[in-house]
N, C-alpha and C positions, 0 to 999 in steps of 0.2 A: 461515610457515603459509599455505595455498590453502585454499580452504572446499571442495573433497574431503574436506581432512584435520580439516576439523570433523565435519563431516557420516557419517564411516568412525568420526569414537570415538564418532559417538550411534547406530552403523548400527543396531544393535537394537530400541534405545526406538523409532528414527524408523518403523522396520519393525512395530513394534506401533501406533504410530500409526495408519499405513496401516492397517491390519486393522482397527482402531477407526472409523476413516472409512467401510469399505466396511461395518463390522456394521452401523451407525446407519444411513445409506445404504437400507438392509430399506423397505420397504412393498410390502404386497399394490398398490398402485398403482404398476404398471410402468413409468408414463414416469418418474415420479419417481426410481428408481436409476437409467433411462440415462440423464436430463439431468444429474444431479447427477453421477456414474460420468463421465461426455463432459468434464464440466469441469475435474469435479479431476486425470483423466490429461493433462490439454493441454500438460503441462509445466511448473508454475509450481516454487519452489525451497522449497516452504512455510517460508517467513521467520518465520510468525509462530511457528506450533508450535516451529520450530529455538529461537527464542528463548524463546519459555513452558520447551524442556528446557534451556540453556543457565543461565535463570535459575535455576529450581530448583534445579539440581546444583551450580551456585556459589553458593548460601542452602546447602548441605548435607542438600536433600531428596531420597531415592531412591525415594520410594514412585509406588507408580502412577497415582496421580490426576492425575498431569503430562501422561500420555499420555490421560486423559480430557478434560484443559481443554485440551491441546493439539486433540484433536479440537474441541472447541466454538470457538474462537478460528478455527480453519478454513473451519467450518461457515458461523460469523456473514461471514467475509471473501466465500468465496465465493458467499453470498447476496447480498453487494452487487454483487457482478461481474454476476450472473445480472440485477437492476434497473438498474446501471452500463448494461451492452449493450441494455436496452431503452431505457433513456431516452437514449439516445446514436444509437440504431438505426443498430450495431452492426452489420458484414457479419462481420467477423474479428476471434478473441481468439487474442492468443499466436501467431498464424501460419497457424490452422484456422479453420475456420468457428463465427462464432458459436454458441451455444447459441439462441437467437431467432432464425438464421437459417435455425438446420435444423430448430427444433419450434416456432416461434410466440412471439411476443411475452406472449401469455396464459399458455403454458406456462412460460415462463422467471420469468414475476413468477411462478407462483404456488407453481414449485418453491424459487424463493428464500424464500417467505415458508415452505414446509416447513422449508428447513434453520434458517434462524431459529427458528422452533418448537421444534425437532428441540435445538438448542440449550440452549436456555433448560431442555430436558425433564434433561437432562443437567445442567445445573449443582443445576438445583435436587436433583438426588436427592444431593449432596452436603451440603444441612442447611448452609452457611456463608454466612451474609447477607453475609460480606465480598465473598465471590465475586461472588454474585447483583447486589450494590449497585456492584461496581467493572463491570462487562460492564453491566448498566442504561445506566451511565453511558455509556459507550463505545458503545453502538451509539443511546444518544438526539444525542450530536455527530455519530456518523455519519450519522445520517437528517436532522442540521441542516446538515452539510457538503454535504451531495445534493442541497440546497436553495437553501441558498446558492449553490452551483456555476451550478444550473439558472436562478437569478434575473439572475447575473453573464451569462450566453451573450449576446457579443460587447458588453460592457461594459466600455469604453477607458479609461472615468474612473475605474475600478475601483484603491483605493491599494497599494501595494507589504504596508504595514499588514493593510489587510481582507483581500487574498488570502493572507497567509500564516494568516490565521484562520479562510478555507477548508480551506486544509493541516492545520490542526491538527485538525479537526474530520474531515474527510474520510478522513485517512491515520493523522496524528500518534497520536490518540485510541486504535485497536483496538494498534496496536504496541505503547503505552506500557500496555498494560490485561492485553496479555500479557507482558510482562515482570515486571509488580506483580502477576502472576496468581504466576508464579513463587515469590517472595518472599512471597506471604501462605499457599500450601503449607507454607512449609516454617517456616511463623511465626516470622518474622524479626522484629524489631524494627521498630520506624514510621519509624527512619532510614534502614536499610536497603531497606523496600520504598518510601521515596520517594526514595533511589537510583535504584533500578532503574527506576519509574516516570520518572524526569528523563531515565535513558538513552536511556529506550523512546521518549518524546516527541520527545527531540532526533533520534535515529535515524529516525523518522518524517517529520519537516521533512526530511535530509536524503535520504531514498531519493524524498519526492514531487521536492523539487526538482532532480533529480540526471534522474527521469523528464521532468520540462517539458524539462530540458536536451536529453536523447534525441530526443526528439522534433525538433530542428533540426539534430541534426548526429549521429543515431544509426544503428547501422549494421542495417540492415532485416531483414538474415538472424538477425539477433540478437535483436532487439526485439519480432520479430512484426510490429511497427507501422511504414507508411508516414510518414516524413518529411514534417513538415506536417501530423500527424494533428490535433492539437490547433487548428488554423489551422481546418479544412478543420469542423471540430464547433465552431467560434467561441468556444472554451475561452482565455479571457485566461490565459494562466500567466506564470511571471516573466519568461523572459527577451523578452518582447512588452511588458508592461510596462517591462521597462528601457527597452528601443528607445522606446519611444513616446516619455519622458521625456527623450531623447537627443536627437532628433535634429527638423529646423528645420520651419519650419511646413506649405511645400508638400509636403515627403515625410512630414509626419503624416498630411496630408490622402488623400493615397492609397494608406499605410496602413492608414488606415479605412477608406477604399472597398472597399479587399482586404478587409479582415474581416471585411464587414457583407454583400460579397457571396459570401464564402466557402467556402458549398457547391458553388458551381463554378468553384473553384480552377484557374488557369490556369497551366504551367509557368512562363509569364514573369511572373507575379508573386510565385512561389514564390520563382524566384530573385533577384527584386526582393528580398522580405524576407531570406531568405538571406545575399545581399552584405550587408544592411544590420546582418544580427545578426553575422557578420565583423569588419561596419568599426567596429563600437561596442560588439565585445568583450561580448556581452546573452549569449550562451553560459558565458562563461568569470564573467562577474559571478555568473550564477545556481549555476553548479558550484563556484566560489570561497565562496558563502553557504551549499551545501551540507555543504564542508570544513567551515568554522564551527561547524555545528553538529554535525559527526561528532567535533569535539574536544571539543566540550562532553557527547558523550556520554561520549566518553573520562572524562573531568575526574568525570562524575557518582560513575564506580566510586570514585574513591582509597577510599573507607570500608571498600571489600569484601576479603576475603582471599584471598590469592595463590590461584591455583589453576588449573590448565587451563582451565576452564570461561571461569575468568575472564580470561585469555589469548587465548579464543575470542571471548569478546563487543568485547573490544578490538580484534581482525582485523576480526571483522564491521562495525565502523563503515567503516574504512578500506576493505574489499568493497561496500560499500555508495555510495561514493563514484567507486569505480574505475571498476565492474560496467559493462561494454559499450563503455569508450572506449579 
């Protein structure tokens, strides 16, 4: 299986999706559809919605409220992106130019804070507190993970521990909320939707972790993102952590200097940290923690019953891990 061949058996639902993104997308306030419009074309693989239809269909729900929470789970993502790029001051998303780079940092929060809105307007005309109280949930970790993130900026003593409860919060949270989003459509049983919720979470750990990896040894035409990107915005992820933990006192020490001085990232210390995330294996430890937990996503389903769908979400962990290297 290739994730074409997911993505060609949902061609339709995914295609009412879209039509669902651009209807909601509507306001007589113009910048609002083309900042919103600008982002969501940029090319992203919408991961989350694939998985909100992926879960549903393997709970054995076909109705259409999938393609409506799959629109909200999009909405709420891509409003982070649109605060992401500003509190990051963001030139490039995905390989284009920012959204704050080409309409303003004002504009960009306040269309984010639309889709958010825009969201929440949508779930609620569905009458299902389960809904409403599991997305609350997931986008209050998101607004703590943004925080936490922000507090951590160039923080070495930061533990392998606390930053994966960055991850959980920043990434883990909206992927696990759409997959349990799935599963409560289609009123599945409470061991079923904490199934799929344990999938969503682990698949979450492993797609941020698998990104930190990217980012030192990923391939730029692919990613969007400059090698070093995470260095260069003083973003501690794991595999700098590993390094730091690694290796001996004077090349900690100008490690930190590299990190603290960061936003003017110099070749030759790039490829200082580089050789070093190589010689101590900080790449392959972080993508090897990623596996980990793509098999525990694995492991979540045994409860579920055969099915294509379910077939798919098992590739998808292993896609998720592969994805750019």
């Amino acid at each position: 299986m290739i994730f074409s061949e997911i993505t060609n058996s949902l061609s339709s639902d995914l295609e009412e999706v879209e039509k669902e993104i651009k209807k909601n997308f509507h306001s007589d306030v113009v910048l609002i559809p083309d900042v919103s419009e600008y982002l969501s074309s940029s090319g992203g693989k919408r991961i989350r919605p694939l998985l909100l239809l992926l879960s549903s269909r393997a709970c054995g729900y076909r109705g259409k409220k999938a393609i409506k929470h799959s629109c909200v789970v999009e909405f709420i993502h891509t409003a982070t992106l649109l605060h992401d790029d500003v509190v990051d001051d963001a030139d490039v998303r995905r390989g284009n130019p920012s959204a704050n780079s080409k309409w303003g940092n004002e504009a960009s929060v306040l269309v984010g804070d639309f889709l958010f809105a825009k969201s929440f307007e949508l779930m609620s005309s569905e009458k299902d507190t389960r809904i409403m109280k599991t997305m609350s949930e997931a986008c209050t970790l998101l607004s703590e993970g943004e925080v936490l993130q922000l507090i951590n900026l160039y923080n070495t003593d930061i533990t392998e521990e606390e930053y994966l409860k960055v991850v959980f919060r920043k990434t883990a949270a909206l992927i696990a909320a759409s997959c349990k989003l799935g599963a409560i459509l289609s009123d599945s049983p409470d061991c079923v939707i904490e199934s799929l919720n344990s999938y969503g979470k682990n698949i979450g750990f492993s797609f941020q972790l698998i990104d930190d990896a990217l980012d030192y040894m990923g391939d730029e035409n692919k990613t969007g993102k400059k090698i070093g990107n995470d260095l260069t915005d003083g973003n501690i992820t794991l595999p700098l952590l590993h390094l730091l933990s690694r290796i001996d006192e004077t090349r900690k020490e100008r490690l930190k200097k590299i990190i603290l001085e960061s936003e003017e990232l110099h070749e030759e210390d790039l490829s200082f940290v580089l050789g070093l995330m190589e010689e101590f294996e900080s790449v392959s430890y972080t993508r090897n923690l990623a596996k980990e937990y793509a098999e525990r996503a694995k492991s979540s389903l045994s409860i579920m019953k055969e099915s294509e769908y379910l077939e798919s979400l098992i590739y998808l962990a292993d896609f998720v891990v592969d994805r750019n290297f």
